[in-house]
C-alpha positions, 0 to 999 in steps of 0.5 A, a space after each residue: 148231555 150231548 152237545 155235538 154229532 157230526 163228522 170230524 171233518 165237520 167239526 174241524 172247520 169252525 174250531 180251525 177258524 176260531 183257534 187262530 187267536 187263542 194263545 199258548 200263555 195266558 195270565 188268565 188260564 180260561 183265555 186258553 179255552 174256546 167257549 162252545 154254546 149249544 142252543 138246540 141245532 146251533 152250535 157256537 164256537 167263540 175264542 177271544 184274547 181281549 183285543 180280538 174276538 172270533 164266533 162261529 157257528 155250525 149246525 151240528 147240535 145233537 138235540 133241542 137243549 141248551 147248554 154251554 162249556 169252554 174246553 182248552 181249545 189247541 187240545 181239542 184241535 189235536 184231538 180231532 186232527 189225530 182221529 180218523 176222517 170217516 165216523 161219527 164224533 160225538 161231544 158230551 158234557 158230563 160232571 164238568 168234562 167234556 167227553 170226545 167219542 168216535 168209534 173206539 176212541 174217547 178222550 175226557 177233558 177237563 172244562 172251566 165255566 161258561 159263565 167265567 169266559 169273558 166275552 168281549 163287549 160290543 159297541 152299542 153304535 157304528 159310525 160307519 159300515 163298508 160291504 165290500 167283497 171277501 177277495 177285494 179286503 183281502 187283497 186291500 191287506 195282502 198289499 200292504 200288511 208287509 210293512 206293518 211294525 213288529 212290537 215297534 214302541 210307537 203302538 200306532 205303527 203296530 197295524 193297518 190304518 183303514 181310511 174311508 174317503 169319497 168313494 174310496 177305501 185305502 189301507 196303509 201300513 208303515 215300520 218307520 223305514 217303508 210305507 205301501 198304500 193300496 186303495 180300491 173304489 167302491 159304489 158307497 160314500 163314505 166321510 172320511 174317516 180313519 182308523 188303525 186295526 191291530 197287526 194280530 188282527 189283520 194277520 188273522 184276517 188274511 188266513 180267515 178271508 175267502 177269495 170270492 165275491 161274497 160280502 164282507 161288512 165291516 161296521 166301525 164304530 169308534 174303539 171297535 171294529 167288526 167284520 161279518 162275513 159268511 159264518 164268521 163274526 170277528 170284533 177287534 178293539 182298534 189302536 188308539 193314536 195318531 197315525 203318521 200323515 201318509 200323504 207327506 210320505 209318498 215323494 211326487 215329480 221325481 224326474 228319474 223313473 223308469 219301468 223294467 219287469 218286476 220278475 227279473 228284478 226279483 231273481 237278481 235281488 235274491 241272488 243278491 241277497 245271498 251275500 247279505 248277512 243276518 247282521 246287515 241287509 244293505 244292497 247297493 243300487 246304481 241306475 245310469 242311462 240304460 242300466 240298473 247295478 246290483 251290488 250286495 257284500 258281506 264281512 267276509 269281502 265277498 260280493 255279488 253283482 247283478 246288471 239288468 238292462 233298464 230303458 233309463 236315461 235320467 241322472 245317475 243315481 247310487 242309492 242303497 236300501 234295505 234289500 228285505 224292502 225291496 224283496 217284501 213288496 216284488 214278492 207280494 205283487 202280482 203285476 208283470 212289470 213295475 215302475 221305479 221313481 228316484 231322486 238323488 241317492 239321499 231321497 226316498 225310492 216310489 215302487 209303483 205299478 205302471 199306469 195305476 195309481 191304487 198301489 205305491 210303496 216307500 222305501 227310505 234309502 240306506 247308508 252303505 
């Protein structure tokens, strides 16, 4: 039976958009599969890991018959990767094989059961639905997902918390050692409400979101999100716990800021950041009336200083960090100029962007 003929170009977009979370090793062999169900023009793409689902669809079905197989999804992605980009590609599904065909190239591959795949359940109730524009979530994200944990023991620092309140949507991440918060105004009203989305998830999100103005819905329910938008529908299980209260976090009245180009910034503190070792990333920090002082050294008793000229005429503070921290956030935002807010040298730094209160960034100074 014939499932699918289109172009390979065709053919590759919902297969790109679905194989992003299909994993290599797998207890479970099917896993490592996508699920393509064919009912008549319709075709649906489907790849889950347990935690994470993705579909989507593409009117490419060759006929008005309904049929369905998993294939192993990354073999697939290769094969059409490798064919040419004119002509034709057909998929047919015979004696449990999956036969890829364009011009005089046919490849076999073996199939596993579509009945066997197991497909995540969908929540029966949400407790809450956001529309909110593609690029406008995925800025949410890209302002904040640097600080998300890696594999950190405490699971609930492993993702993004998404807070609704009022009429505001905020996302948060933290590792413990920084915290960014990134929040956007909406139309809708929300009771507030929390949740922590997996870091595969968000990641997954960052490559799958457009930057335009189409919608994007996001229905949470209370172990569950799903986000729909243009073909795709993703369903994520959330992190269960009790994120760190991010309010108490973010240091208020600090008398000692001041506000330079972030730029600038950014340059001397990659020059800096040479003289790092893999071992150690400190970076030593000095501001005194009208100057910020660079300092980076390694084992070797090399050094590197920077001195930028800093409109400052608060107290002298000799503070150090992580220069990986510093870098993260100057890197990820986009503004001309930034705002930097200290205590003393033992007290957490406040990264802002000046005269605007949706975005601040932590980040827990370093013993030099």
């Amino acid at each position: 039976m014939q499932l699918v003929k289109t172009t390979r170009d065709i053919l590759l977009r919902p297969l790109q958009i679905v194989s992003g979370i299909v994993e290599r090793r797998h207890t479970m062999p099917i896993l490592a599969n996508i699920l393509i169900r064919k009912d008549g023009e319709s075709v649906s793409f489907l790849s889950t890991d347990t935690e994470v689902q993705i579909t989507t669809r593409a009117e490419i079905g060759s006929d008005q018959e309904v049929a369905g197989t998993t294939v192993a999804a990354r073999k697939l992605l290769d094969i059409l990767r490798a064919l040419p980009e004119t002509g034709e590609v057909t998929m047919t599904l015979l004696n449990k094989r999956l036969t890829v065909q364009t011009g005089r190239s046919r490849f076999a591959l073996q199939t596993l059961a579509a009945e066997e795949f197991p497909t995540m359940q969908q929540a029966e109730s949400y407790n809450a639905t956001v529309t909110l524009p593609q690029k406008t979530l995925k800025h949410l994200f890209n302002m904040v997902h640097f600080s998300m944990a890696q594999q950190d023991i405490r699971y609930y620092l492993n993702g993004l918390l998404l807070v609704l309140d009022g009429n505001n949507v905020m996302a948060v991440a933290t590792d413990g050692h920084r915290l960014a918060f990134c929040q956007v105004e909406t139309e809708q009203t929300f009771e507030r409400q929390e949740v922590i989305i997996p870091r595969k998830t968000i990641i997954e999100l960052q490559r799958l979101l457009e930057e335009n103005d189409e919608p994007v819905q996001l229905d949470i329910a209370a172990n569950q999100v799903k986000l729909t938008f243009a073909d795709i529908e993703l369903i994520s299980k959330l992190v269960e716990g009790k994120f760190p209260d991010y309010t108490r976090v973010i240091p208020k009245g600090y008398k000692n800021n001041f506000t330079l180009g972030r730029d600038g910034l950014l340059r001397s503190l990659q020059r800096a950041a040479i003289m790092t070792s893999d071992k150690f990333k400190g970076v030593r920090c000095v501001m005194s009336p009208g100057s910020m002082k660079i300092t980076s050294t390694n084992a070797d008793q090399e050094e590197a200083v920077e001195e930028l000229e800093i409109d400052y005429g608060g107290d002298t503070v000799d503070i150090g960090f992580n220069i990986t921290y510093l870098l993260d956030v100057l890197n990820n935002l986009k503004c001309d100029q930034i705002n930097i807010a200290l205590g003393d040298s033992n007290s957490s730094a406040l990264i802002s962007i000046p005269d605007n209160a949706d975005f601040k960034y932590v980040v827990m100074p370093m013993r030099i």
